[in-house]
N, C-alpha and C positions, 0 to 999 in steps of 0.2 A: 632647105633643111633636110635633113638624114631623115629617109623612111624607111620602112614606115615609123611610125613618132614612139610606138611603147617600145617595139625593138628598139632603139637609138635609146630614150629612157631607163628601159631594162639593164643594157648592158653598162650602163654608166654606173647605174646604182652602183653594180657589179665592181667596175673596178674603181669606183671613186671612194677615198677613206674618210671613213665615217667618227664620227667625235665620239661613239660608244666602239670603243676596241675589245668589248668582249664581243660583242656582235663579229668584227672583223676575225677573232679569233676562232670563232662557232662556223662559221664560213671555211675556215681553212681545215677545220678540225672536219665538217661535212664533205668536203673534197678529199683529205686523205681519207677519211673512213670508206667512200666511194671507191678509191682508188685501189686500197688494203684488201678489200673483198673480192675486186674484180680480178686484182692480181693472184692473189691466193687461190680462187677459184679456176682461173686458167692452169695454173701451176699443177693443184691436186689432180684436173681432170688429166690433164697431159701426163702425168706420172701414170695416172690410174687406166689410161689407152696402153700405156709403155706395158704397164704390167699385161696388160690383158693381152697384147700382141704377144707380150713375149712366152706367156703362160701356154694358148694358142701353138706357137712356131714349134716350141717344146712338146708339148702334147700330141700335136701329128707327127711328128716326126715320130716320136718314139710309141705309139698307141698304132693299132692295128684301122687303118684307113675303111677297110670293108672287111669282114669276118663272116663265113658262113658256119652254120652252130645245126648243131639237131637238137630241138631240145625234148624232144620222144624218148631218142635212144641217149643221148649224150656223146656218142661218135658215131662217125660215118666211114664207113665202108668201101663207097664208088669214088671217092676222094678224088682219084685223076679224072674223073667226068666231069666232075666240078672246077675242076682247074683247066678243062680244055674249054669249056661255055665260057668261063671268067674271063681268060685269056683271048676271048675273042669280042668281048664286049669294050665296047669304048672308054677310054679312059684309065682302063685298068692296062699298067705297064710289070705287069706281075704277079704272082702267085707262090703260097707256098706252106706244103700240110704243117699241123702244128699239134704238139699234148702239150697241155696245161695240165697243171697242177699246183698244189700247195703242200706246202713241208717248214720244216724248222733245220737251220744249217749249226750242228754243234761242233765246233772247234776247242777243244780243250776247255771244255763246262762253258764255253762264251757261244750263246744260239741268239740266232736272228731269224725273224719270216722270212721268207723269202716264196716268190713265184717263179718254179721246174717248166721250163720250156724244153721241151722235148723237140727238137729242128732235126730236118734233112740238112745237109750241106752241099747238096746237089743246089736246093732250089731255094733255101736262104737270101746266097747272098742275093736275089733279084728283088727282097724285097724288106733286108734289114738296114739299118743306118750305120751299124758299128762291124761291117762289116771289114771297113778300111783302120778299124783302130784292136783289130787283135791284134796281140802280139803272145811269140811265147818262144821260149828259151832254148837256145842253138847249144845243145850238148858239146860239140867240136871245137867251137868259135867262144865259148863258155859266154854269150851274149844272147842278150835278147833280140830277137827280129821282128818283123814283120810277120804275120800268119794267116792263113782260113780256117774257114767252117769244120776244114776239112782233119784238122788237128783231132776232134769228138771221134775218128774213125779208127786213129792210131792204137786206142786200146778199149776194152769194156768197161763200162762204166766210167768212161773219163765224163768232167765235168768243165765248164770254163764260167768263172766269177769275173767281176770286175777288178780293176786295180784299187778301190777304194775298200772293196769289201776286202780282200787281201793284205791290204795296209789296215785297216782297223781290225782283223783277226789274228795279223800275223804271218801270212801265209806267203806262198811263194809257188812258183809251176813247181808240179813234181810234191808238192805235198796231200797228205789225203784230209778230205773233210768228211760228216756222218750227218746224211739225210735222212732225217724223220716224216713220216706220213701221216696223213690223216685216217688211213687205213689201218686192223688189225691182225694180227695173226693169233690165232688159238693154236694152241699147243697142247700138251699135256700138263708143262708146267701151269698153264692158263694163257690167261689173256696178254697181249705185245704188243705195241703199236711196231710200223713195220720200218724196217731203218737198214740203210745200204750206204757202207761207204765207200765213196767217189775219189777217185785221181785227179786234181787240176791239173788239167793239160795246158790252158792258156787261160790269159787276162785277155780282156777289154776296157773301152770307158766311152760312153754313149756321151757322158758332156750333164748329165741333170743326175744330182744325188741323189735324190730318192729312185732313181729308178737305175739308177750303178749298185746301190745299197742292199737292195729289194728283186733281182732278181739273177739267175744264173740260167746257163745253157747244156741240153745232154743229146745226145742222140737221137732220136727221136723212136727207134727199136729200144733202145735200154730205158727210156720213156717208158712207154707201153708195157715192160715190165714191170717197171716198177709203180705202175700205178693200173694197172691191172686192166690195160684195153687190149679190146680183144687185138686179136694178129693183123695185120694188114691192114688196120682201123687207127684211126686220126680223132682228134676231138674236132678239128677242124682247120676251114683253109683260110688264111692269111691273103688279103689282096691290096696291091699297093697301087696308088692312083696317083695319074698324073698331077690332078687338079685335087687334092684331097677336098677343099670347099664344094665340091661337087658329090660327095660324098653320100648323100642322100639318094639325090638324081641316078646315080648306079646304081646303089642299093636296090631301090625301085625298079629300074629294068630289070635286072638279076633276077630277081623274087619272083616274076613274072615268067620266066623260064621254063619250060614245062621239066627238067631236068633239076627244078628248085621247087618250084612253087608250091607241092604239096607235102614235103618231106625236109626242105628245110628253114629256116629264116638266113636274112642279110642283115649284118648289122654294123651300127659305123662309129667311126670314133665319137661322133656327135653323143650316142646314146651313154657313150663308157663316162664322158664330161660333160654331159649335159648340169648337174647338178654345179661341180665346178662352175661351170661361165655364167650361171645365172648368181650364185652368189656375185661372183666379182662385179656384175652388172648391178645388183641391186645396193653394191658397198659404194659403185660410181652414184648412181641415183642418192642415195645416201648422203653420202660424201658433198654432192652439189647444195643438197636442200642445207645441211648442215652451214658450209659456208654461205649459202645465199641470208643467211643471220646476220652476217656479218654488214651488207649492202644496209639489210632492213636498219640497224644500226643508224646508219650512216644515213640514212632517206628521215629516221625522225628527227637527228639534227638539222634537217633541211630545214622539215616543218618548224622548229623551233625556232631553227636564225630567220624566217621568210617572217614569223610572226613575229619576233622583235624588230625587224625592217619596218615592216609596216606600222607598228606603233609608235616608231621613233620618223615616220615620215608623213606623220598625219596632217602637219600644216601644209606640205607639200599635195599630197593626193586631194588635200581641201580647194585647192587655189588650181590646179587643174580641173576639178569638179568646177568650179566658178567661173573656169575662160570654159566648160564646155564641154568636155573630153567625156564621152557616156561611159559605162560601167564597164562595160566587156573591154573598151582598151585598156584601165584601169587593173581590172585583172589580168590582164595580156602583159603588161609590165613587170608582174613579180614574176608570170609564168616565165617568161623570159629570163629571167634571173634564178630561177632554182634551176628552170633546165638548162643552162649554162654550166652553172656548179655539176649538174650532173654528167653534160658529157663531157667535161674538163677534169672531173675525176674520172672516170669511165677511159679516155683518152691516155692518162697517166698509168692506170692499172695496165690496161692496155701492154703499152709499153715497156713496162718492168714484168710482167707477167709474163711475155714472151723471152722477152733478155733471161729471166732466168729459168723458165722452159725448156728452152734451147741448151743450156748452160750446165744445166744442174747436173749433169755424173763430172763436169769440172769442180763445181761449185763443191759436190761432195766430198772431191780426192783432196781439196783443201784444205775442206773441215776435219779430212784423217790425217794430213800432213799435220794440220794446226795441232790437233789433239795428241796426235800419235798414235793412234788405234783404229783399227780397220771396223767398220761399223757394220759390213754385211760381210759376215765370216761364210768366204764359200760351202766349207764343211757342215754349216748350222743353217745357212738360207741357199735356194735352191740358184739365185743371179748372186753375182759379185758387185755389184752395181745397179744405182736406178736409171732404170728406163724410162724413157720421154716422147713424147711423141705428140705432136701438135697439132689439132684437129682446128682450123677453120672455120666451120660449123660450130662446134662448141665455144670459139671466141667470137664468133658473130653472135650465139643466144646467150651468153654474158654476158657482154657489153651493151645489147638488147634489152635483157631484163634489167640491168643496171638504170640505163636512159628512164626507160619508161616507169620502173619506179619512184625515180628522182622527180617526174614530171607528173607522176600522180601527187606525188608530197605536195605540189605547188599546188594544187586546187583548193583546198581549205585556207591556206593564207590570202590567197591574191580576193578568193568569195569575198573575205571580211573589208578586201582593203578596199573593193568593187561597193561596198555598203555603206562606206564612209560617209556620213554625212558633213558637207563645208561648215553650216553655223555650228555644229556642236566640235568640230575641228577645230574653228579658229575662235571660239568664242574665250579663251585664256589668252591668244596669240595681242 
């Protein structure tokens, strides 16, 4: 005979059809709910890596990887000292001084915030990404071309926007825009905030809307004017790193500098999105426990079909109690059989969970086919598409927590059916 005997037992109940078909049907409804949860669960998380990676890719890319800051004075002075130390520390593959500020950009009564970065175009491009996507307009050739940094030098106060902020203002190279400051001027008439209009000289487009939207580029002298650092003075230096994930780990050597360490701070993109990645983190956390609902569901129809099993198999568990069979194989019987149910859902989610994991920016472009409407408007969400990303680890503790809740459900049924007593069983039989 087939051993061990409750295994072979177990699984018979399992697939053999039982003359209560709601039972049969409690069973399969316990196996999809199983199966609905685990899939789902793989799904959201795998969406929720995609975003987080992609939020991530975008964020170094276009955030300042290490940044040296005074925050005493608010600019520095020795600026090329600090870019020759930087420059010789590991990891860092570039450098380059920077003014920030804040302003408001008015285009014919139409103003947006925006963030004045005041750049060298000596030493930019070593450590910009939109370097290779200026472009600006060939007077001769009456076309747009390719461009540099180096376009900010061709006159005073020239300015370079993105192609998005220029399409939603209207604008085009060669027209002027009027920047506002957080700064005032007294006069005689009174008080002014302080406002200078700018020449676009050229567009760009980094690739992430909010940050085409929200910021613009000027010289880094017409900078310092217009926001009032001293001469020769920087807010600060810009460092691009091989490994940005390593980002810290530089920082730290940096800091330590004697050239740093008591006059300025390091600081890294970590610090600018730190609050970002922890939300997204705690929306994934979130997001699991929310679905793991879905399993618990599905674990008390277990309980429920396991204890209608066992009330509808009492003359049987009686007549095994009577050839002999002690308790704990008696409960080993049903355990076998909810944990069956559980990894056969578990198994199914599984499977459909990673099919459409893998799947889903197909699965999407169908759903916009089907409908006819694009559901992430690049203009309005920052990706055009969802991101997916399939973490192993996260389908090993699904499918994990799934099993093992399924296999706790069986302990309360199988107890009762382990208590059975034979004459009060068969004594109607």
């Amino acid at each position: 005979m087939f051993r061990p005997l409750p295994l072979f037992i177990g699984l018979r109940y399992t697939a053999a059809k039982r003359k209560n078909n709601f039972i049969s049907f409690i069973s399969f409804v316990s196996i999809g709910g199983i199966a609905l949860g685990v899939m789902t669960m793989i799904v959201v998380l795998s969406v929720m890596n995609g975003f987080q990676k992609e939020v991530a890719e975008r964020s170094i890319a276009m955030a300042f990887h290490n940044q040296i800051l005074s925050e005493e004075k608010g600019y520095i002075e020795d600026w090329q000292t600090l870019m020759t130390v930087s420059d010789q520390q590991e990891n860092v593959i570039g450098s380059a001084p920077f003014i920030e500020g804040q302003g408001l950009i008015n285009s014919s009564g139409t103003m947006l915030p925006v963030k004045v970065y005041g750049i060298d175009p000596v030493y930019e491009p070593k450590v910009s990404p939109i370097a290779e996507s200026i472009t600006i307009w060939n007077e001769e050739k009456g076309q747009y071309e390719a461009g540099t940094f180096e376009v900010l030098n061709e006159a005073p106060f020239s300015v370079m926007i993105s192609r998005d902020m220029a399409n939603r203002l209207g604008l085009n190279v060669g027209d002027y825009i009027s920047v506002i400051t957080s700064d005032i001027n007294v006069t005689v008439a009174g008080v002014a905030p302080r406002m200078k209009r700018l020449k676009i000289a050229g567009l760009f487009r980094a690739g992430v809307y909010e940050y085409d939207i929200s910021n613009v580029f000027m010289n880094i002298k017409d900078a310092g004017i217009l926001y009032r650092v001293p001469k020769d003075a920087v807010t600060g230096v810009r460092l691009k790193l091989e490994d940005p994930m390593k980002a810290r780990e530089t920082a730290y050597y940096l800091q330590v500098k004697p050239e740093i360490v008591d006059n300025y701070g390091v600081y890294t993109w970590v610090n600018q999105f730190a609050a970002l990645f922890k939300m997204i983190e705690i929306e994934k956390i979130s997001m699991f426990l929310i679905m793991s609902l879905i399993v618990a569901v599905a674990v008390f129809n277990v309980v429920s079909m396991l204890v209608m099993v066992v009330t509808e198999k009492q003359s049987e568990i009686a007549i095994l109690r009577t050839l002999g069979m002690p308790p704990r194989k008696i409960m080993a019987i049903f355990m076998v059989q909810g944990t069956f149910i559980g990894f056969f859902g578990a198994a199914i989610g599984i499977i459909l969970g990673l099919l459409i994991a893998f799947n889903v920016a197909d699965i999407v472009k169908w759903i916009e086919g089907l409908v006819g409407k694009t559901l992430f408007e690049p203009s309005i969400y920052p990706i055009s598409e969802i991101p997916s990303i399939v973490l192993f680890s996260d389908v090993a503790t699904i499918s994990g927590i799934a099993f093992i809740l399924a296999s706790l459900a069986t302990l309360y049924p199988a107890w009762k059916a382990s208590r059975t007593q034979p004459a009060e069983a068969l004594r109607y039989e």
